[in-house]
BAROKE-232072 format. One line per field, with one value per residue (C-alpha): z, x, y. Coordinates in Angstrom, 2 decimals, padded with zeros to 5 digits. Last residue first. Layout:
BEGIN
c3 c(Z/...)
c1 c(X/...)
c2 c(Y/...)
//
This chain:
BEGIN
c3 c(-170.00/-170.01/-167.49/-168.95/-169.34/-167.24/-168.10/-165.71/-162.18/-161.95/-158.09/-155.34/-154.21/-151.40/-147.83/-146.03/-147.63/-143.89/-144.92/-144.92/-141.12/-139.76/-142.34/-140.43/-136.96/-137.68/-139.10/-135.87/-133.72/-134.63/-134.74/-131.10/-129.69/-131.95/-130.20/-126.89/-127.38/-128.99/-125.97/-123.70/-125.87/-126.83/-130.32/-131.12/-132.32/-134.52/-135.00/-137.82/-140.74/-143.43/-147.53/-149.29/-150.26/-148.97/-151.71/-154.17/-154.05/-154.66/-156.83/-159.61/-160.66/-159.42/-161.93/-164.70/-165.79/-165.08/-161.28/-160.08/-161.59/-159.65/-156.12/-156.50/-157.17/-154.44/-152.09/-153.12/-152.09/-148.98/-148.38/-144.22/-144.54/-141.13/-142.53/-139.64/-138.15/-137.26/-135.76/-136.44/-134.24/-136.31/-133.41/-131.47/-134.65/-135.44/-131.21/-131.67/-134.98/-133.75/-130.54/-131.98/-134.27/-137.60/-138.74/-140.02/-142.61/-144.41/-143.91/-141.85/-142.55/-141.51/-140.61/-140.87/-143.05/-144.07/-147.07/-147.63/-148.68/-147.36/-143.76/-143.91/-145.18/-142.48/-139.92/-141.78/-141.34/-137.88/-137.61/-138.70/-136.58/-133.18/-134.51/-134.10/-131.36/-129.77/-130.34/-129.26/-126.41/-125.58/-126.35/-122.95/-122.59/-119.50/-121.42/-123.45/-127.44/-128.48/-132.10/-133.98/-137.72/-140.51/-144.51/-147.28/-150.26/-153.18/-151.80/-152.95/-150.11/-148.62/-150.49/-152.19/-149.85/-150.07/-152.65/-149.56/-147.82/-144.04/-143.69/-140.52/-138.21/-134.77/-131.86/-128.21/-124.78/-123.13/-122.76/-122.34/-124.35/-122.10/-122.14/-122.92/-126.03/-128.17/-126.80/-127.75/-131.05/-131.40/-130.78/-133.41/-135.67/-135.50/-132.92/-131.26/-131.29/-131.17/-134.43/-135.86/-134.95/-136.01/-139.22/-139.96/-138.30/-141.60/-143.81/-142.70/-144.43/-146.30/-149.30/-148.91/-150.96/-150.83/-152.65/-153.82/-155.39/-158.05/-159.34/-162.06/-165.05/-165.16/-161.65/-160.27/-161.84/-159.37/-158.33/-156.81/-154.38/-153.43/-155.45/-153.24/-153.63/-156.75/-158.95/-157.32/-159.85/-159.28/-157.40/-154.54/-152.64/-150.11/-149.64/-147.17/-147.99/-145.97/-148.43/-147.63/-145.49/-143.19/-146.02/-145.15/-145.75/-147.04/-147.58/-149.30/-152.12/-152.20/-153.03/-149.90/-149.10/-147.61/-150.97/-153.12/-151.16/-151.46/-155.09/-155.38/-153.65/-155.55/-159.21/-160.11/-161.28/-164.75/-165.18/-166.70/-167.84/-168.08/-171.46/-170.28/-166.91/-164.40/-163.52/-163.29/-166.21/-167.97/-167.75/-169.40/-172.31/-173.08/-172.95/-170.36/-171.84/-171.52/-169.58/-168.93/-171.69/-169.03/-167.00/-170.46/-171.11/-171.99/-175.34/-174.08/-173.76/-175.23/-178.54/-176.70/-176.33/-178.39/-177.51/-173.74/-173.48/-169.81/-170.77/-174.47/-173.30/-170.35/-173.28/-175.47/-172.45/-172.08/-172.33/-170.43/-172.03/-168.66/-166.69/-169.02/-167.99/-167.54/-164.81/-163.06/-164.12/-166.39/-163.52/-162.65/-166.37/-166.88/-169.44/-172.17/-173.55/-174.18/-173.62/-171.70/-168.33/-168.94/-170.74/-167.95/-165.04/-166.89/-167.43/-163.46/-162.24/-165.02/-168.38/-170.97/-174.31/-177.17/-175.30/-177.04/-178.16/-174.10/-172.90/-175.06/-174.03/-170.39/-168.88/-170.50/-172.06/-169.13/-166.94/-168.96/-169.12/-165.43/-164.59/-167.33/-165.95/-162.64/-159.43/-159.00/-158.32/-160.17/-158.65/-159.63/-160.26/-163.81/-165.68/-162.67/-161.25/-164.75/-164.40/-160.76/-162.01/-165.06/-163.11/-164.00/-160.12/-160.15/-163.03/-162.03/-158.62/-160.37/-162.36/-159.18/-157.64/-161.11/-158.80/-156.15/-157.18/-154.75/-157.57/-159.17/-161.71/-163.68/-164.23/-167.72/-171.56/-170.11/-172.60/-174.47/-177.83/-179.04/-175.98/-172.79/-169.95/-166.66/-165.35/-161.60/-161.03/-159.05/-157.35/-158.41/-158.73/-160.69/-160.97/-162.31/-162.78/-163.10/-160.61/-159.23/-156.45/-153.41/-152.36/-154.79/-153.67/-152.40/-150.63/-153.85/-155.58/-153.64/-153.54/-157.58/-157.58/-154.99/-156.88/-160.28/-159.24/-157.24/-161.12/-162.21/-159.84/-160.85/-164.60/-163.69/-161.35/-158.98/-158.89/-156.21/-156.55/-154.26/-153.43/-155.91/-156.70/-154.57/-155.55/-153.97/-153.58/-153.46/-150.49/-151.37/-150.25/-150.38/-149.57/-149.62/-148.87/-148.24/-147.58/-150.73/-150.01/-153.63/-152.88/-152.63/-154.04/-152.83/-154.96/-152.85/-153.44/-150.69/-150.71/-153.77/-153.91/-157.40/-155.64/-157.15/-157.26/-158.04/-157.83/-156.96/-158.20)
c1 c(127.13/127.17/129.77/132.83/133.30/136.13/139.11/139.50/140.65/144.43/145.15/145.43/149.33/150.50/150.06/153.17/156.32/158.54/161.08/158.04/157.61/160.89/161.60/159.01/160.05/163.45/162.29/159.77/162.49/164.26/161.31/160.23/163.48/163.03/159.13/160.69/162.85/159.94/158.07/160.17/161.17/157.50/157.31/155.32/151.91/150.30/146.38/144.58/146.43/145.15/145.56/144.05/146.50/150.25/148.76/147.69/151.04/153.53/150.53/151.44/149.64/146.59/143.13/144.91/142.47/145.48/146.59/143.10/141.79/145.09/143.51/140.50/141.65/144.23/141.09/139.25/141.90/142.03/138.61/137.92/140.22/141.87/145.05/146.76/150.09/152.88/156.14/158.37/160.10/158.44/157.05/155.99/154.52/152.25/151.35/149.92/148.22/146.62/145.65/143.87/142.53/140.75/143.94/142.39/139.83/142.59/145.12/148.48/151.09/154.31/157.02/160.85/161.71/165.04/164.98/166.19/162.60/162.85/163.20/160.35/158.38/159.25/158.06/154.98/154.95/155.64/152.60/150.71/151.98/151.45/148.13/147.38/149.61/146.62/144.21/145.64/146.85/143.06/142.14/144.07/147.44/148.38/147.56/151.04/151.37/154.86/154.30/150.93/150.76/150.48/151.25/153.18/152.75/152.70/156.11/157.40/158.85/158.08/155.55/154.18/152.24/150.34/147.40/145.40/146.12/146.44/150.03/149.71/152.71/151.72/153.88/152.57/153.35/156.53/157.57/154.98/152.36/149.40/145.71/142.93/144.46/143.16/140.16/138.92/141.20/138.64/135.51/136.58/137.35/134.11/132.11/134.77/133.86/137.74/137.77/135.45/137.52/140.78/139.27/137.79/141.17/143.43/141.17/142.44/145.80/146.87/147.99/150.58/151.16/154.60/155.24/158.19/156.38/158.18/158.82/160.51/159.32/155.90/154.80/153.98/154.96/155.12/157.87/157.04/157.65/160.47/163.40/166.89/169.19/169.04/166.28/165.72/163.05/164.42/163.11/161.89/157.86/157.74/155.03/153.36/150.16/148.72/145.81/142.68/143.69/145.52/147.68/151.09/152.33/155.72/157.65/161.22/160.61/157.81/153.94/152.96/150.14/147.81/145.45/148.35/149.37/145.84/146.03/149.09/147.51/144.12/145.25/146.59/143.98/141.71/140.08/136.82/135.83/132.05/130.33/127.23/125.78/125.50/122.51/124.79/122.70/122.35/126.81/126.73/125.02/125.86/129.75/132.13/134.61/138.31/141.47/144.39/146.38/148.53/150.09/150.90/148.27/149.19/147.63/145.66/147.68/145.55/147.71/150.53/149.32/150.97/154.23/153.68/156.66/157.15/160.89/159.72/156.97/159.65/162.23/159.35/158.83/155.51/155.22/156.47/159.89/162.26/160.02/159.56/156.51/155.75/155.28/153.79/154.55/151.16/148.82/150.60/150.98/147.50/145.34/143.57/140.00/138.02/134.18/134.23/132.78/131.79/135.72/137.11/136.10/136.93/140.83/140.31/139.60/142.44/141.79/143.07/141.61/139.96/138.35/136.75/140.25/140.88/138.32/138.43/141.46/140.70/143.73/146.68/145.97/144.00/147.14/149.41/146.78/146.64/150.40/151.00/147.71/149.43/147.33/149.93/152.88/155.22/158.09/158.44/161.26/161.51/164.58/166.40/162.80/161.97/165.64/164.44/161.28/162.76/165.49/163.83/163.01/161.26/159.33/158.71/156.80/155.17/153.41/152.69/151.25/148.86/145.40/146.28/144.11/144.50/144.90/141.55/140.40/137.59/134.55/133.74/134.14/133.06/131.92/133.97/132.26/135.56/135.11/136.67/139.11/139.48/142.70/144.02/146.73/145.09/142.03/140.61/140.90/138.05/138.35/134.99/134.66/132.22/129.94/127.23/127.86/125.81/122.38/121.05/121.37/125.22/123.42/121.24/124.67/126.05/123.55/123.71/127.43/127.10/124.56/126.00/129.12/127.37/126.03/129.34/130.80/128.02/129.12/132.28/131.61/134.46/137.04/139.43/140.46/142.94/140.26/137.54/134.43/135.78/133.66/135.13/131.38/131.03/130.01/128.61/129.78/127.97/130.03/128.93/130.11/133.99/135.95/138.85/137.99/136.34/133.84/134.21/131.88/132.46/131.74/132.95/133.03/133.83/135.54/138.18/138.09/136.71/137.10/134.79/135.43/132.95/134.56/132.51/133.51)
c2 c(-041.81/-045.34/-047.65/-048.35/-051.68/-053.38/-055.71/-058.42/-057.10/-056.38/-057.77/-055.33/-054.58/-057.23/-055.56/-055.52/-055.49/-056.31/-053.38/-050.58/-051.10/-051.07/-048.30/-046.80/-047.66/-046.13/-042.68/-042.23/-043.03/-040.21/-038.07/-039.25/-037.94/-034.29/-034.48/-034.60/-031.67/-029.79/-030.52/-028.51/-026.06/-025.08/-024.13/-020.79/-020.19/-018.13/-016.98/-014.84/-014.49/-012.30/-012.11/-009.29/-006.76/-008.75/-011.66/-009.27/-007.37/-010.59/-012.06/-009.37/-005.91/-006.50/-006.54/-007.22/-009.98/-012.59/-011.10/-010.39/-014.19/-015.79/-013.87/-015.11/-018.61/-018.35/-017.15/-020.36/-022.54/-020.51/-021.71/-020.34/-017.38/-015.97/-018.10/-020.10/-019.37/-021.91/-021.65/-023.93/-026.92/-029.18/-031.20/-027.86/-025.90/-028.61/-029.51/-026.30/-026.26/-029.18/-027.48/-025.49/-026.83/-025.07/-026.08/-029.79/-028.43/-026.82/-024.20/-023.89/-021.36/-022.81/-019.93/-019.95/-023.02/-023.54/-026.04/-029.43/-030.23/-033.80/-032.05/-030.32/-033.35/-035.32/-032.47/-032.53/-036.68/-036.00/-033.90/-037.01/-039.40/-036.65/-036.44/-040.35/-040.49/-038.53/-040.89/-043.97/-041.99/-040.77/-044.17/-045.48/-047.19/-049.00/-052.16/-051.70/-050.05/-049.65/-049.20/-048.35/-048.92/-047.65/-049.15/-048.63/-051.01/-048.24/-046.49/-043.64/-041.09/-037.76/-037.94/-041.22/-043.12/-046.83/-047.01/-048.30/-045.35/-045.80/-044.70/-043.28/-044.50/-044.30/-043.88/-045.44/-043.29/-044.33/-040.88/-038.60/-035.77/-034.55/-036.03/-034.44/-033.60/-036.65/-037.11/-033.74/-034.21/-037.48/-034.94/-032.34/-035.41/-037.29/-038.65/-041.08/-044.51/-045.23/-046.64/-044.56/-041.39/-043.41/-043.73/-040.31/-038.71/-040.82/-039.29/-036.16/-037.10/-040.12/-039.91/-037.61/-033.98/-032.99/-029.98/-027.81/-025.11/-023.43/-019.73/-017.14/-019.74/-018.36/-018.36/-021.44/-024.49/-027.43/-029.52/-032.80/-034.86/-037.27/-038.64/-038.64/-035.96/-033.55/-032.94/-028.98/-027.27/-023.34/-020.51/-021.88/-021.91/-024.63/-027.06/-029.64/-031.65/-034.08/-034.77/-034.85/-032.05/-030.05/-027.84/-026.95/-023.86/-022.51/-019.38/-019.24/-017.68/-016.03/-016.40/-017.90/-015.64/-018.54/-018.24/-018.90/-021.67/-023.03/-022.25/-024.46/-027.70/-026.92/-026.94/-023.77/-020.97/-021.03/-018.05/-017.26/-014.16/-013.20/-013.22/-014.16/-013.14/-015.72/-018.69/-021.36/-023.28/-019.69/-019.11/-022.75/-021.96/-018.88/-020.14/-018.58/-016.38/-017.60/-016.42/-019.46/-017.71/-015.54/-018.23/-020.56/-023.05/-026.66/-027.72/-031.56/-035.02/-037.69/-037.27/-038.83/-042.05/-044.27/-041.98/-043.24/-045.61/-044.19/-043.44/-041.71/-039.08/-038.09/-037.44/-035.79/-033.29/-031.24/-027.81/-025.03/-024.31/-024.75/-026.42/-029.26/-030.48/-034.68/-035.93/-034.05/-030.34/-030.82/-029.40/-026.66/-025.88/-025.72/-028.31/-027.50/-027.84/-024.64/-025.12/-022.05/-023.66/-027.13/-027.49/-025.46/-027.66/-030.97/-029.47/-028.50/-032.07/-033.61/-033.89/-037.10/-036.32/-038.30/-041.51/-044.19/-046.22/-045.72/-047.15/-050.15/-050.51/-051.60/-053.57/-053.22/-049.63/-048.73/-049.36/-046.96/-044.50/-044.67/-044.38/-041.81/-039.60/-039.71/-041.27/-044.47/-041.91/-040.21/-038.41/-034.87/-033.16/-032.31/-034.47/-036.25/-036.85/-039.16/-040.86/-041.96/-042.84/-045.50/-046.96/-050.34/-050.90/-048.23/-048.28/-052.10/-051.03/-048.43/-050.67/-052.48/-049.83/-048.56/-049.46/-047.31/-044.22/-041.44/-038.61/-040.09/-042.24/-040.17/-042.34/-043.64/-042.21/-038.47/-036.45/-033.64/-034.28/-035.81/-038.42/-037.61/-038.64/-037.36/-038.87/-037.72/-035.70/-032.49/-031.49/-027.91/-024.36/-021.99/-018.04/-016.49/-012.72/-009.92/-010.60/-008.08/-005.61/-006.31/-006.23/-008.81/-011.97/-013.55/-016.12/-016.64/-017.04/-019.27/-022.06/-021.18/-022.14/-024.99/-026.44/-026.38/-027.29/-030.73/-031.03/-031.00/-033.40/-036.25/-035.73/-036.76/-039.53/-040.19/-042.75/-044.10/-047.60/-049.46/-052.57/-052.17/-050.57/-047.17/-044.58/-041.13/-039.52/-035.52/-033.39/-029.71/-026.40/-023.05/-019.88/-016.25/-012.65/-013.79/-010.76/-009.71/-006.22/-005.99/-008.48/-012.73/-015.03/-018.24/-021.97/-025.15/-028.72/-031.34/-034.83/-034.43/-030.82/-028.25/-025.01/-022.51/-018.53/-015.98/-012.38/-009.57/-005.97)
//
């Protein structure tokens, strides 16, 4: 049996068809546009993102052709937070505001300072951030509600994704755990509802879907625009962060991965939401109510290696970690703090006006130190997110665009002090996805024995002493510099623009 999976990603969109051994047979990705019409904002066109899933699926298809065993299954992850909204027909009512959208900061900004995130984590564990459906519907409402009087539901990437596909509209728990799931019933939380004021609102929300309802037929119509067989199943996997950990074979307790990508993402598998210590994160549903996924998914990740690669006239990423280790780690060489997000970070801290920057920079340096304390900044914020996990980490599977180096995975496992391993899958997003539509169609028993089935790692590394020493000295001062650097309040949160029409769709 083939399985046809399709992974839904902020910057790229991916349909593979796996076979029966769990090996890729085809893969056709697709760029998509982050629209940015004003300083902090991150949108994308809906219906633009379907018809990039219409190419990729039928791109993947004809790869796929007609030597080998037909589908019978479509699994579907996709980028999380976010607010899609939609009309009662189920059509867009403007551009969905993304994960990465800043334009909520200085909503946040009060939230915090009225108590009213911290009492949020104390309830479910996850911190909000400017990208949440509360913080967006709570901006529309002051500054575009219009919008919102024309829109009937509130969807995120993968709630879209399942309405074009089976015309069902609903929401996963992986995707409602932030910010407002109740872990403990799997639905959403009136208490939460009640300290963002968002009762008015409520009835945007769509029915959350258990781990074993997320199974629908695709519709006639849409299974002849992909060009599939009617009647196939159609699952709905975690949203991308969790599927990729899923598709690394962290299933279990204890196991973690971080995820080399648009987002910096670093996550631990427990068995119980954690809302002690300080507010960071978030805690994901994963299995039912037997498993979480501590996560800490950054705004700024590989984006951050686009910059610094134009920056330093490098020819893209490969060629700036070229630059990059050409040159050995040494003491004196400059730190870099890579906070480049315009909506500021949020894991593994809140802060909607943090910033990077380089520290201790001297003309002896070159660009290959720029560029490699550019790496070095963003392993540390792995490391960082290690530590805010309070758990004892063994092994860091490494996926994404950003593990296919080397020598990033490397330096990885030598400033966490970890070892790393990388997955021998190119989309493990897309192999969580196949892997979730085994488990739900009965196909595999539980994702425990599909992951140890069909999941392979294909390269480790171990830390080296010697640098690891160095890179625990560089951690310390890494924490100083960027409190340094988040105590001077750079970069004033964008200004509300006047209300905006929503463009016609």
């Amino acid at each position: 049996m083939s399985v046809l999976t399709i992974d839904v990603g902020t910057s790229v969109i991916k349909a593979v068809v796996f076979d029966d051994q769990g090996q890729e047979t085809a893969l056709s990705r697709i760029g998509t546009e982050v629209l940015r019409p004003h300083p902090g904002w991150a949108e994308q066109d809906m219906a633009a993102v379907w018809n990039a899933v219409v190419s990729t699926v039928r791109g993947a298809l004809s790869q796929h052709g007609a030597g080998h065993d037909p589908v019978r299954l479509v699994a579907f992850t996709a980028q999380g937070d976010g607010c899609w909204l939609v009309d009662a027909d189920g059509h867009p009512t403007g551009p969905a505001v993304l994960w990465s959208d800043g334009r909520a900061g200085d909503l946040l900004t009060r939230w915090a300072a009225d108590g009213v995130l911290d009492e949020a984590y104390r309830r479910n564990g996850s911190l909000t951030c400017s990208g949440m459906p509360n913080a967006v519907i709570s901006w529309l409402a002051a500054h575009d509600p219009r919008r919102l009087a024309r829109s009937r539901t509130a969807l995120t990437a993968a709630g879209w994704l399942f309405l074009k596909l089976t015309g069902v509209t609903a929401i996963d728990e992986s995707d409602a755990s932030a910010p407002f799931l109740d872990h403990t019933t799997g639905d959403y939380d009136p208490a939460i509802l009640d300290l963002f004021d968002f009762a008015p609102y409520a009835g945007l929300l769509p029915r959350v879907l258990g781990e074993h309802e997320r199974v629908a037929e695709i519709t006639h119509r849409t299974a002849g625009e992909l060009g599939l067989p009617a009647g196939l199943p159609v699952v709905m996997a975690p949203y991308d962060i969790a599927a990729t950990a899923r598709g690394a074979g962290v299933v279990d307790p204890g196991q973690a991965c971080a995820i080399l990508g648009t987002t910096l993402c670093t996550e631990i598998v427990t068995r119980h939401v954690d809302t002690t210590g300080e507010p960071c994160g978030i805690n994901i549903a994963y299995g039912g109510r037997e498993r979480v996924l501590r996560a800490f998914p950054t705004l700024s990740g590989t984006e951050v290696l686009d910059w610094a690669s134009r920056v330093l006239a490098a020819d893209g990423p490969a060629a700036l970690g070229e630059l990059a280790f050409s040159t050995a780690p040494a003491p004196g060489g400059p730190a870099f703090l890579p906070y480049l997000s315009p909506a500021g970070e949020r894991a593994p801290f809140l802060d909607p006006r943090a910033r990077g920057t380089f520290w201790g920079l001297s003309l002896d340096h070159t660009p290959a130190d720029l560029a490699r304390a550019v790496f070095e900044g963003l392993s540390l914020v792995v490391r960082d997110c290690l530590r805010a996990s309070g758990t004892d980490v063994h092994e860091l599977r490494l996926c994404g665009g950003g593990s296919a180096s080397d020598p990033w995975c490397r330096l990885i496992a030598d400033v966490t002090g970890v070892p790393t391993a990388r997955s021998a899958d190119s989309e493990p997003g897309a192999k969580g996805a196949f892997l979730t539509g085994l488990v739900l169609t009965g196909a595999e028993s539980s994702m425990h024995s599909a992951a140890a089935t069909y999941v392979r790692m294909r390269s480790a590394w171990e830390p080296d002493p010697g640098r690891a020493e160095r890179y625990d000295e560089l951690y310390t001062s890494f924490l100083i510099w960027r409190d340094a650097a988040r105590s001077l309040g750079w970069a004033p949160a964008p200004a509300a623009p006047a209300v905006q029409k929503a463009p016609h769709v």
